[in-house]
N, C-alpha and C positions, 0 to 999 in steps of 0.2 A: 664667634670670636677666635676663632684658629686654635682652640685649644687650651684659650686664658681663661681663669675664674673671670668669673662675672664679681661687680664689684659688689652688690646686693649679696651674693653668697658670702662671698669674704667676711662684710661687713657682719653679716651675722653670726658669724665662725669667730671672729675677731673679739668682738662687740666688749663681751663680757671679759676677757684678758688685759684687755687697755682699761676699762675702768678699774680694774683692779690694780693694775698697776700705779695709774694713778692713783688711786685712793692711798695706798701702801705710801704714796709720796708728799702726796697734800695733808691729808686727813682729814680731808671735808669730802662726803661725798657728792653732794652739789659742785665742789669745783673740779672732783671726778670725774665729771658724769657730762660737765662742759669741756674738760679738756680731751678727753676721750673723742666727744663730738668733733672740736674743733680740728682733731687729728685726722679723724675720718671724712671731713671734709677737705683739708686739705691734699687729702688722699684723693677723694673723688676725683678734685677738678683735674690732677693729674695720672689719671687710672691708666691710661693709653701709655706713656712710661709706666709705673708704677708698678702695672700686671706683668710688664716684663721681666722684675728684677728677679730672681733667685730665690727670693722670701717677701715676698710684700710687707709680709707682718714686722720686720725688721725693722725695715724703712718708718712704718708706721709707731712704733715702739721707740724710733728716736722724736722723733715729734711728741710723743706724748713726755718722754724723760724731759727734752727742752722746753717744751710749755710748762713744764712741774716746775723747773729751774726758775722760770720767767715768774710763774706763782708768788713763789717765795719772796725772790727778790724783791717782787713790788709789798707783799706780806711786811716785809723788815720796812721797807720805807713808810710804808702806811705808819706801823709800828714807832718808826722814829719820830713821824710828825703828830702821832697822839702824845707820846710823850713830851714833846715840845709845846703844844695843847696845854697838857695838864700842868706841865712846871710854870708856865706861862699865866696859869689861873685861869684860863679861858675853861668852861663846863665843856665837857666831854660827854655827849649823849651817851653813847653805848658803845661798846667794844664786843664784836660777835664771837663768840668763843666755841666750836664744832664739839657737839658731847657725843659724838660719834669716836673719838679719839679714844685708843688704850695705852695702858702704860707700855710694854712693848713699844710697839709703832710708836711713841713720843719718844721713846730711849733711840731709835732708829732715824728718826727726824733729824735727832740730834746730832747725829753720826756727819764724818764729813760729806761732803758732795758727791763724790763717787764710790763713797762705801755705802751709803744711802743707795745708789744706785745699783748698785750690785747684790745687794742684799734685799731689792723688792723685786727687781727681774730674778734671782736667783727662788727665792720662798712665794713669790706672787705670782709671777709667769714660770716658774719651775722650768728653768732655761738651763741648759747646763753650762760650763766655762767657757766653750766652746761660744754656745750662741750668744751668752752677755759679752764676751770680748767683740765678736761680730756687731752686737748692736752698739755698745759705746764706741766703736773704731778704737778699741788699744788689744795689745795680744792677752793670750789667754791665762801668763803667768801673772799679767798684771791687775787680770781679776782676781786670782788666787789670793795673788799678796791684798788687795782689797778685801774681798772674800775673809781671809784669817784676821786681819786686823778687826773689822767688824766686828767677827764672831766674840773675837779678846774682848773687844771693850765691853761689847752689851755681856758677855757674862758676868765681866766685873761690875758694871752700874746694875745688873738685875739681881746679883748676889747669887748667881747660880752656883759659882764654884768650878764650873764647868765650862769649856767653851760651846756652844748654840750647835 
């Protein structure tokens, strides 16, 4: 392969970073563990670019943040239309609730969309400002500012006293 990772290497060097990260963003490990997959799949079919970038694992890291994003969003719709459901009176079977979840990581869910993101590439992937600006595409002061805002709020909702 002239020098490139093989993608099976990769994939197993990688493997355990994306689901974490994922997880850090879903809170489900099952939809962890699928969007991690779906990442790496769409990694595969495109390896022949892919291997050439500068960091694969980057490229792969925004596929997984965008699949989280995509998560959610359909999460709140589901969300909206049980609600709709139940004002409605129609029976509501079940609603799945992940007891995998900590209060932490709930207070962090909560955070906006890109402080969220910066704060699981930063404590999940242990990325520094450098590489989470690289992987969101914004410069590295605007992870900062991301970065300290985070850190503010979850102090304040955990009662630490403290910034994180």
């Amino acid at each position: 392969m002239f020098g490139r990772e093989r993608f099976s290497e990769f994939y197993v060097r990688e493997l355990r970073a994306m689901t974490a990260l994922a997880l850090a963003l879903s809170g489900s490990r099952q939809a962890a563990e699928d969007i991690a997959q779906d990442a790496f799949v769409v990694a595969y079919r495109q390896w022949d670019r892919i291997s050439r970038l500068d960091n694969p694992a980057t490229w792969v890291r925004r596929v997984v943040i965008n699949r989280s994003v995509s998560l959610i969003r359909r999460r709140v719709i589901a969300a909206r239309h049980l609600a709709r459901l139940w004002e409605s009176g129609e029976r509501v079977v079940s609603v799945e609730v992940s007891a995998e979840t900590e209060h932490v990581w709930d207070e962090v869910r909560r955070l906006p969309r890109r402080q969220r993101q910066v704060v699981a590439l930063r404590y999940v992937d242990d990325l520094s400002l450098a590489e989470i600006a690289e992987v969101l595409g914004c410069s590295k002061e605007t992870v900062s500012t991301h970065l300290r805002r985070a850190r503010s709020t979850l102090a304040r909702r955990l009662g630490t006293g403290e910034e994180l």
